[in-house]
Each structure stands twice: as C-alpha cells, then as structure tokens.
N, C-alpha and C positions, 0 to 999 in steps of 0.2 A: 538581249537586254539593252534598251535604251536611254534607260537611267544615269548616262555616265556623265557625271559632271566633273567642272574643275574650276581651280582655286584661283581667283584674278585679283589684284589688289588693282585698288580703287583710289587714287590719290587726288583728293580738289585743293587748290590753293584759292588766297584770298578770301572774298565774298561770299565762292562756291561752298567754301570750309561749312558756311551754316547750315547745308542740306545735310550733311551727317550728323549720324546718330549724336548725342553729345560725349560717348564715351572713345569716337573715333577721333571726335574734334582736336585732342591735346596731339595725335603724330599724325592725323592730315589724313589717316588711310583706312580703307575700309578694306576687309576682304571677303569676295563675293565668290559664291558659286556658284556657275554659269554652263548651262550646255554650250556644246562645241558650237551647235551653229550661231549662239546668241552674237548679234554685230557691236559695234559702239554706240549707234545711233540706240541700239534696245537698251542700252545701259543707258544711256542720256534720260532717254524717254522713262526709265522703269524707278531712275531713282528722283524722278521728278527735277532733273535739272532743265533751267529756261536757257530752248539751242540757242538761240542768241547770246549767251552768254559764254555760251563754251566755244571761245575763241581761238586758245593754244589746245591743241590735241591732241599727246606724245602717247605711243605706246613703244614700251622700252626705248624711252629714249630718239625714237624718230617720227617727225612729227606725218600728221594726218589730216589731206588736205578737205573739208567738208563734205566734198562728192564722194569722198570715198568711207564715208562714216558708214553709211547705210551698209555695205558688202563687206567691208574689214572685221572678220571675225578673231578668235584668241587664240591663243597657246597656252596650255599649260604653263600659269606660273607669273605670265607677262603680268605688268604692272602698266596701267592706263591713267596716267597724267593729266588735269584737265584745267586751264587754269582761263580765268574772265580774260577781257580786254583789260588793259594798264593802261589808265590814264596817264599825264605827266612829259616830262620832257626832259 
C-alpha cells in the first residue's frame, strides 16, 4: 500500500504569509500532507509560491541551500520554514 502520507507543517513569514489559506493566515502555518518522496522544491511549486521569493529555507530549523530544494525530501512531523528576502538595514 502506497498510500502513506505524512503530516508536514508549512510556515511562510512576511509577504509569503498571503499564499495561505486565510484561516492559516492568523499562526503563519499550514499543515500538509505529503508523500515521502515529495521534495521542498514540490511544495514551493504545489503551493504556488514565486522561487524567487523563497529566499530563507529552514526545515527544523536548519537552513536549505537552493540546490538542494529539488532532492530534500521530509520526515514525519518536520516543519518547513520559508520566509522572502528582508529588505532594510
């Protein structure tokens, strides 16, 4: 049976905040459920975020350098971090 999915929460900060649903909007997170093999880059692309925009790219906490979007798959449970560029100084 290849049915087995699992639960990944989905965090966008700032700007990104407006691609969720509006009832995820008020704690930032969404939670998804995802086959094992799905990567980050299919999360970018499935939840219609623009890559270019998805600049910081933490999963639990440590980040994820571009190249490695496309093959970085999940764990049960991880939470996926995704926040624009900061402008400012």
């Amino acid at each position: 049976d290849d049915t087995r999915t699992m639960r990944v929460a989905l965090k966008l900060y700032a700007s990104l905040a407006d691609h969720l649903p509006p009832e995820a909007r008020r704690t930032n997170r969404l939670d998804l459920e995802l086959a094992p093999e799905t990567t980050i880059a299919d999360v970018i692309r499935d939840q219609n975020l623009p890559p270019k925009m998805c600049h910081l790219v933490l999963v639990n906490g440590h980040y994820v350098a571009p190249a490695d979007r496309a093959s970085r798959t999940f764990r049960p449970d991880d939470e996926l971090a995704i926040w624009p560029p900061i402008a400012g100084g």
